[in-house]
C-alpha positions in Angstrom: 165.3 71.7 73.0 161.6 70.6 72.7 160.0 68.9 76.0 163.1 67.7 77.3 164.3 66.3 73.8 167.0 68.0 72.0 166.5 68.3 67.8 169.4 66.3 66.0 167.8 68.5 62.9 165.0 70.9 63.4 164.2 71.2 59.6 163.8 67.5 59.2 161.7 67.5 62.0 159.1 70.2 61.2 159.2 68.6 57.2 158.8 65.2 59.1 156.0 66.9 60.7 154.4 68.8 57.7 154.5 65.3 55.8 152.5 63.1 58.8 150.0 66.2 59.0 149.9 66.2 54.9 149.3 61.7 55.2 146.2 62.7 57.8 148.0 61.9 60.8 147.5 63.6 64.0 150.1 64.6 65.8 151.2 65.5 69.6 150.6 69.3 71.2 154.5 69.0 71.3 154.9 68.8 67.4 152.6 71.8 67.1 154.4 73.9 69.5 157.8 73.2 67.3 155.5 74.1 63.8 154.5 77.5 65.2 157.4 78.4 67.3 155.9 78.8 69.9 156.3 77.3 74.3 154.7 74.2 74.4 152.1 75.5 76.9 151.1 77.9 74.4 150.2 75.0 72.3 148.3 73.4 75.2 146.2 77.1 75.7 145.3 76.7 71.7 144.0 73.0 72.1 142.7 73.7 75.8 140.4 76.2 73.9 138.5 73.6 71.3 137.9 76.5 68.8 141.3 76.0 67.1 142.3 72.7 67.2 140.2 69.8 67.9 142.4 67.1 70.0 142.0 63.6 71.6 144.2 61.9 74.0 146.5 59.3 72.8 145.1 56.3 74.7 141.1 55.7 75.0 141.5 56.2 79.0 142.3 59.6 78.9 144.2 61.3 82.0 147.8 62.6 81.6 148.1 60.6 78.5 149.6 63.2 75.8 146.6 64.7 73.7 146.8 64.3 69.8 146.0 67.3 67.3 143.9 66.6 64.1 145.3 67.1 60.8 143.0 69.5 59.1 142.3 72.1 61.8 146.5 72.3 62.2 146.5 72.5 58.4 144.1 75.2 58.6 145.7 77.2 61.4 149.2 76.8 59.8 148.2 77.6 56.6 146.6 81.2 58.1 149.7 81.9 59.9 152.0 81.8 56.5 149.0 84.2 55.2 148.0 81.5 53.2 144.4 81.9 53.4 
């Protein structure tokens, strides 16, 4: 369980995941918690610190709003942490 939501299929999921990042999409700091295994807040630290991951929020007004992860810096981290690099 993710953020309250329980995975009908985790490997769908992160492959439904891996495809949107792959098509340019950003995603949610919950969707790159589940591709690195790691606690969601950990996630939020890696965004929080702007040298990873740049990030927007979801809706132009900011706030709480859920913050959005872009595409190639997520590529770029993932693709380090499978020693890809």
């Amino acid at each position: 369980m993710v953020d309250g939501q329980a995975d009908a299929d985790p490997a769908r999921d992160l492959a439904e995941i891996e495809r949107r990042l792959e098509a340019g999409e950003w995603i949610l700091v919950s969707e790159l918690a589940r591709l690195f295994g790691v606690h969601h807040t950990t996630a939020h630290r890696w965004v929080a610190k702007k040298k990873l991951i740049r990030s927007r929020p979801t809706s132009p007004a900011g706030g709480t709003t859920p913050l959005l992860c872009h595409p190639d810096d997520v590529k770029a981290l993932l693709k380090k942490h499978r020693g890809e690099d």
